[in-house]
C-alpha positions in Angstrom: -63.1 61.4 175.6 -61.4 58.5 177.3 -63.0 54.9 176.9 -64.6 53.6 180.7 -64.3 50.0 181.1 -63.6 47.9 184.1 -63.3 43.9 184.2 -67.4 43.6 184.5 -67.7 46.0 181.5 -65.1 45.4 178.8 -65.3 46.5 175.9 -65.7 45.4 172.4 -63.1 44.5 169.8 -64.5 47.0 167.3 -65.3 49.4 169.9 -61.3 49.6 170.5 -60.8 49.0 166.9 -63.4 52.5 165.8 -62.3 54.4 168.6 -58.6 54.0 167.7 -59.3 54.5 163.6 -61.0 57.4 165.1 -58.4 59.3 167.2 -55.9 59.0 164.2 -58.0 60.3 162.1 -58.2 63.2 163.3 -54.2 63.9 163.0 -54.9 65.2 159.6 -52.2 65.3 156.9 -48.6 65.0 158.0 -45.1 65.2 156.7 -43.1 61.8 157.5 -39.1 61.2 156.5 -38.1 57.7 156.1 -36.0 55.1 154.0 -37.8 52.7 151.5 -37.5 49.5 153.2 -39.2 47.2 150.9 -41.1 47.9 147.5 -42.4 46.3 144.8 -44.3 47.6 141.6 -47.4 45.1 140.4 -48.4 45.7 136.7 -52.0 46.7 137.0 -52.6 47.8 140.4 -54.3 51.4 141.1 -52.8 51.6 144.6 -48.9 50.3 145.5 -47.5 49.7 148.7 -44.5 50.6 149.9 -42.8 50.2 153.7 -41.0 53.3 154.8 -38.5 52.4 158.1 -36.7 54.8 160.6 -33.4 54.9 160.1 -32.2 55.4 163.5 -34.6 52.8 164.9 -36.0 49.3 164.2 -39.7 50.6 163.4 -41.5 51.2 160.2 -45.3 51.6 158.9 -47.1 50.6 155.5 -47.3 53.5 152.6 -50.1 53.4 150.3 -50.2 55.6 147.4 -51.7 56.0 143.9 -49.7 54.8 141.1 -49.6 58.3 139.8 -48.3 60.2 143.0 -45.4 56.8 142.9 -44.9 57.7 139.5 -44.2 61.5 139.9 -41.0 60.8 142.3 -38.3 61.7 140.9 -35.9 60.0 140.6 -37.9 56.7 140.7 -38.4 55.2 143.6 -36.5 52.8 145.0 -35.3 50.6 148.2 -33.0 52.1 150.1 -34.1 55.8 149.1 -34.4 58.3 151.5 -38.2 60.3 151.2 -40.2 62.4 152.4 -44.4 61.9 152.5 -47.3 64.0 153.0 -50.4 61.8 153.8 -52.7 60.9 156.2 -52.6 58.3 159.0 -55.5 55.9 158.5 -56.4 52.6 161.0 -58.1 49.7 159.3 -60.5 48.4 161.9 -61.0 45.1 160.5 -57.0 44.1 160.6 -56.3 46.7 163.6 -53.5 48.0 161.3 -51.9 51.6 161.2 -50.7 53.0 157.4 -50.2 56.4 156.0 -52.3 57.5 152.5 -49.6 59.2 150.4 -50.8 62.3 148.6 -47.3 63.7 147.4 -43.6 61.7 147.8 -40.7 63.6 147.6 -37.4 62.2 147.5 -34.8 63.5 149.3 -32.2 64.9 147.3 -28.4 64.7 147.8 -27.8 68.5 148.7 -30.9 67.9 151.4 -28.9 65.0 152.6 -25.5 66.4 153.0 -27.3 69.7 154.6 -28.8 67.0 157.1 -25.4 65.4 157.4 -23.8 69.1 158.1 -27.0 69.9 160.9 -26.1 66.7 162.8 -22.5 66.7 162.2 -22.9 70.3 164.5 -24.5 69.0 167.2 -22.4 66.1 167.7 -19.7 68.5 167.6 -21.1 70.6 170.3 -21.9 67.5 172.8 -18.1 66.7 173.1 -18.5 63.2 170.6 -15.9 64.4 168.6 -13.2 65.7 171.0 -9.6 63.7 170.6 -9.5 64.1 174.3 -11.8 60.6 174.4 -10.5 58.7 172.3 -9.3 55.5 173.4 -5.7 54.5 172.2 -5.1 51.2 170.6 -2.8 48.6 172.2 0.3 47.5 171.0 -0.4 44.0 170.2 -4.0 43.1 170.4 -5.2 39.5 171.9 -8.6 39.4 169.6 -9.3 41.9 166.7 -13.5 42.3 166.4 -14.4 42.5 162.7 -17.4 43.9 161.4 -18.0 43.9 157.5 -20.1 43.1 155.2 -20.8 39.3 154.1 -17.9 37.8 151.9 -16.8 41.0 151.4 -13.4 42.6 150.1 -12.6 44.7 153.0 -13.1 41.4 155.1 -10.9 40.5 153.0 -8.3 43.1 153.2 -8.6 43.6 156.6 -7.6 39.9 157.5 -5.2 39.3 154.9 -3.0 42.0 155.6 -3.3 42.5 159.2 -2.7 38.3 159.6 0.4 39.1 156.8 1.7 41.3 159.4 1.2 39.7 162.5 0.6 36.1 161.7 -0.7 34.8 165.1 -3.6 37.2 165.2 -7.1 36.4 166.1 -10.2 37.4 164.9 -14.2 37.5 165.6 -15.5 38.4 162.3 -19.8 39.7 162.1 -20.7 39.6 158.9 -23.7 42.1 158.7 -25.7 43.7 156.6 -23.1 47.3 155.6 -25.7 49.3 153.4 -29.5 49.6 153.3 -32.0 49.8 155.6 -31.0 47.3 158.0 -27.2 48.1 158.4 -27.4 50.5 161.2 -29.6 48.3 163.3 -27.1 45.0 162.4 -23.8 46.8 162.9 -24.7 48.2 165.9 -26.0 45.1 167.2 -22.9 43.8 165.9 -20.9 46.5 167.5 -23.0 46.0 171.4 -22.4 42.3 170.7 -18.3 42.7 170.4 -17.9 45.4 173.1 -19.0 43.0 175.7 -16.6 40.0 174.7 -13.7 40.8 177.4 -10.6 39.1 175.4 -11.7 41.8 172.3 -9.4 44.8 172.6 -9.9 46.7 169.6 -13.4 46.7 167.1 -13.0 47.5 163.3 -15.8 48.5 161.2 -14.8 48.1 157.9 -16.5 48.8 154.5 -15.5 49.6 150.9 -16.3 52.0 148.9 -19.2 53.5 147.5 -21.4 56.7 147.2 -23.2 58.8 149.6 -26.2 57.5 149.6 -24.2 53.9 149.8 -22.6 54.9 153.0 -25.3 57.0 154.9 -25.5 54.3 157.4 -22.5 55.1 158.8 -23.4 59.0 159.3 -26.9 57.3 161.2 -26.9 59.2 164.9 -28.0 55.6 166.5 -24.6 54.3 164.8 -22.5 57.2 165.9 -23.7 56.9 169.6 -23.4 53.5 169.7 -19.4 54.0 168.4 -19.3 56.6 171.3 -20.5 54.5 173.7 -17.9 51.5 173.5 -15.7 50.5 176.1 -13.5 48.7 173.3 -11.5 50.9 171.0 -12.9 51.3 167.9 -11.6 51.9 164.4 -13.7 53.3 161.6 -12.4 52.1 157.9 -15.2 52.9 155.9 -14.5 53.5 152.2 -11.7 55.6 150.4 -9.5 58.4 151.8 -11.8 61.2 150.4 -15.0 59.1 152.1 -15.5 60.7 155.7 -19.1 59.5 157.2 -19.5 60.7 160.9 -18.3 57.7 162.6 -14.8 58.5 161.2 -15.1 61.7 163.7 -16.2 59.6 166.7 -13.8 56.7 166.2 -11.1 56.2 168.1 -8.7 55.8 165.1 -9.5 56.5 161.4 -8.3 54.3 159.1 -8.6 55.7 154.7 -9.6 52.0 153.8 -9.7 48.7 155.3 -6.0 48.2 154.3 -4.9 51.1 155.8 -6.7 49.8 159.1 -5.2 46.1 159.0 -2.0 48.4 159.3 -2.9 50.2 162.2 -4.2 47.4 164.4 -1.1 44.9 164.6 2.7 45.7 164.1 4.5 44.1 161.2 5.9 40.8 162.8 9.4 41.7 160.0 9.0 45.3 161.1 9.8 44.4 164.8 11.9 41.6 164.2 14.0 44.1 162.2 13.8 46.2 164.9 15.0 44.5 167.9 17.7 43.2 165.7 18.7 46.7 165.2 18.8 47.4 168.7 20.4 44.5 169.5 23.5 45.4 167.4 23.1 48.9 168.2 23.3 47.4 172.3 25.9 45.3 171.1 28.1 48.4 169.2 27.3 50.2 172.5 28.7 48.0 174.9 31.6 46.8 173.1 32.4 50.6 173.1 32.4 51.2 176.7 34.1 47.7 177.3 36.8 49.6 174.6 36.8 52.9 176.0 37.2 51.8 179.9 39.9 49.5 178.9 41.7 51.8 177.5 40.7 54.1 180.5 42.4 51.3 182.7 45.3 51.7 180.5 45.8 55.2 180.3 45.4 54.8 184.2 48.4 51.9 184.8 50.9 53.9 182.5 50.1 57.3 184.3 50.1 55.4 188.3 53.5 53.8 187.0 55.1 57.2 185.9 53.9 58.6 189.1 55.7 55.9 191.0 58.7 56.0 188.5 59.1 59.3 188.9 58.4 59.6 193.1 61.0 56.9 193.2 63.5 58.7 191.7 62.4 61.8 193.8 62.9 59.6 196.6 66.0 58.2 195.3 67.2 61.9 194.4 66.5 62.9 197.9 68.1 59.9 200.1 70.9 60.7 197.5 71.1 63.6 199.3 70.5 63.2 203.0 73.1 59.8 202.4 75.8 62.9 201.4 74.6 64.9 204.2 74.6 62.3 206.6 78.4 61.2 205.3 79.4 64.8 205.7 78.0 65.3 209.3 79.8 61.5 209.8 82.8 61.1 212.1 84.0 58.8 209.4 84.6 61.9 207.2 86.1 63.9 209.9 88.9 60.8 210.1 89.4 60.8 206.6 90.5 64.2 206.9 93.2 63.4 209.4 91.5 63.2 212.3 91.5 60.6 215.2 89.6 60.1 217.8 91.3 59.3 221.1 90.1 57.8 224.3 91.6 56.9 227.5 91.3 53.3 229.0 87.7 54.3 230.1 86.8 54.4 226.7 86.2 58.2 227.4 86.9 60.6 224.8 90.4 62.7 225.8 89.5 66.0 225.6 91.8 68.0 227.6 94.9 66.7 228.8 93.9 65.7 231.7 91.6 63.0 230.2 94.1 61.6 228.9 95.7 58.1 230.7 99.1 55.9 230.2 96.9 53.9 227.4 95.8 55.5 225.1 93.1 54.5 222.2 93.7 56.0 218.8 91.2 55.8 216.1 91.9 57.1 212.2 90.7 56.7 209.2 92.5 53.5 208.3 91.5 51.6 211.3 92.9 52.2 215.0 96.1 51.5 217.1 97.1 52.2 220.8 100.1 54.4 222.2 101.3 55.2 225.8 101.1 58.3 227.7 104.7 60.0 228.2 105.5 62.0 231.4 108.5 63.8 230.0 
C-alpha cells in the first residue's frame, strides 16, 4: 500500500525507516553472485561481515553470516573470490541500512567460472563484438602511446622499455590502475574512457602479466569488454602469456601474447627502418645506375647502327652516281668525238647537217680540241 504524504503531512523518519525494513522483508530468501570485496575474520565474533561487490558495476551490499556457514566455504573464503549466497535481505531501521543474512555461501568454482566465461563469450560473439570487420588498424608511427598497467609493474615495464628501444622518440600517458581484484574493471575502464578522449592518443594498450584465471577474470568482465568495444582509439589487449586469452583479446583491435610482444606491434624498429630505406636506397641506386647503363649503351648501339646506315647509303649513293656518271659519259657527245667523230658547224654556228648547211668556213670540233677549214667548190 503506498505511503500518502503531502508537504502539510510528512511523514516520520521511522515511518520511512519500518515501512522500507518492511517491503524487503517480504522478498524472502534469495540467491545473489558477487566478488568478496573486503573481509576480515575477528577471533571471537559469532557473526562476520563480509562486502560482496558487482563486478560489472561500482555497487555492493554488507554480508552477514554465522561463523559456521563462513567456515563451511570451501575453499576458504577470501577477497577477491567469486560466491554465490542464499540469504535474506534485511533493513536496519535505526541506521537505514540494507544487508543480506547469509544462510549457505557457495563459492564459485573454476569449471562454473569458465562455463560463465563460455555463456558470455557466446553472446558477445552473436552481437558482432568480435567480428575482424571492426577492428580498427593501428598507425604506422603513433604521436602518443596510452598505457594502462598495473602500478610499478613489469609489463609497464616491458611495454616502455622495448617499445622506447625501438622507437626512441616515443611518447607515452602511462595509468597506473588497479589490474586484478575487485576494483580493476571499474579503474581500467575509467582508465580506458579517460585515454580515448585525449585527441593526440592514437593507439591504447592494456597491458598485464601473467597469472591465473581467477587473477585475470577482470579482463573477461562484460563492462570491460564493452567499454574496449566502444573506443574510438585503437586498442591493444596484452594481457598475460600466449596460452592466456580473456575476452578482451577477442574485442581488441590487435592482440598482443605479452606486453613485449605488444611494445613490438605499436612502434617500428627505428634500426629496422633505417635498415630499410638504406636498402632501398641502394636498391634505387643499383636501379638507376642500370637504366643510366643500359640506355647508354642503347645510344650506342643506336650511333653505330645510324652510321652503318649512312655508310652504307653512301656508298649506295656513290655506287649509283657511279653509274648514271658512266651513263651520262656514254650518252655524252664527248664520247661520240673520242670515237672519231666531229661535230661541224657552219659560220652560224649551226650544225651542218646536209650539204647544204654547210658554208665557205667551216667549224670542226674533235676529240682533241677544234680547228676550222674552208668549203671547196670543185
Amino acid at each position: 500500500m503506498a505511503l500518502e504524504t503531502s508537504a502539510e503531512s510528512p511523514a516520520a523518519v521511522r515511518t520511512v525507516s519500518r515501512l522500507l525494513a518492511d517491503w524487503i522483508g517480504r522478498l524472502g530468501g534469495i540467491w545473489v553472485d558477487g566478488q568478496v570485496a573486503e573481509f576480515r575474520r575477528r577471533p571471537g565474533a559469532r557473526n562476520l561481515y563480509l562486502t560482496l561487490r558487482d563486478p560489472d558495476v561500482d555497487m555492493s551490499i554488507t554480508v552477514v553470516a554465522d561463523v559456521s556457514v563462513i567456515g563451511a566455504v570451501e575453499p576458504p573464503l577470501a577477497e577477491g573470490q567469486r560466491i554465490i549466497v542464499f540469504g535474506k535481505p534485511e533493513f536496519w531501521t535505526g541506521r537505514g541500512t540494507l544487508s543480506l543474512r547469509a544462510k549457505e555461501i557457495r563459492a564459485v568454482g573454476l569449471g562454473e567460472l569458465l562455463a560463465q566465461l563460455a555463456r558470455l563469450r557466446e553472446l558477445l560473439t552473436a552481437e558482432g563484438l568480435f567480428s575482424n570487420d571492426r577492428k580498427k588498424p593501428l598507425p604506422f608511427l603513433p604521436r602518443r602511446v596510452g598505457l594502462i598497467c598495473g602500478r610499478n609493474s613489469a609489463a609497464m615495464h616491458d611495454v616502455l622499455v622495448n617499445a622506447r628501444e625501438r622507437w626512441p622518440s616515443i611518447q607515452f600517458i602511462v595509468r597506473e590502475v588497479a589490474v586484478q581484484g575487485v576494483q580493476a574493471v571499474f579503474a581500467v575502464s575509467e582508465a580506458l574512457v579517460e585515454l580515448d578522449a585525449l585527441p593526440d592518443v592514437d593507439v591504447i594498450v592494456i597491458a598485464r602479466g601473467g597469472g591465473s584465471v581467477e587473477d585475470l577474470l577482470p579482463f573477461s568482465n562484460e563492462t570491460l569488454v564493452r567499454a574496449v568495444a566502444a573506443c574510438t582509439t585503437p586498442v591493444v589487449s596484452a594481457i598475460g602469456h600466449e596460452q592466456d586469452a580473456p575476452l578482451i583479446d577477442f574485442v581488441a583491435d590487435l592482440r598482443a601474447s605479452t606486453p613485449t610482444d605488444a611494445a613490438k606491434r605499436i612502434v617500428p624498429s627505428l634500426a629496422e627502418q633505417s635498415a630499410l630505406v638504406s636498402s632501398l636506397r641502394a636498391r634505387s641506386h643499383r636501379v638507376v645506375v642500370g637504366q643510366l647503363d643500359r640506355e647508354s649503351q642503347r645510344v650506342t648501339d643506336l650511333r653505330r647502327r645510324s652510321r652503318t646506315v649512312v655508310l652504307n647509303a653512301i656508298t649506295s649513293r656513290e655506287s649509283e652516281i657511279g653509274h648514271l656518271s658512266a651513263r651520262v659519259r656514254t650518252l655524252s657527245p664527248a664520247a661520240t668525238l673520242e670515237r672519231g667523230y666531229a661535230i661541224v658547224t657552219n659560220a652560224s654556228g649551226v650544225i651542218v647537217r646536209t650539204p647544204d648547211d654547210a658554208d665557205s668556213a667551216l667549224d670542226i670540233r674533235v676529240s682533241g680540241g677544234r680547228f676550222t677549214a674552208t668549203r671547196s667548190n670543185s
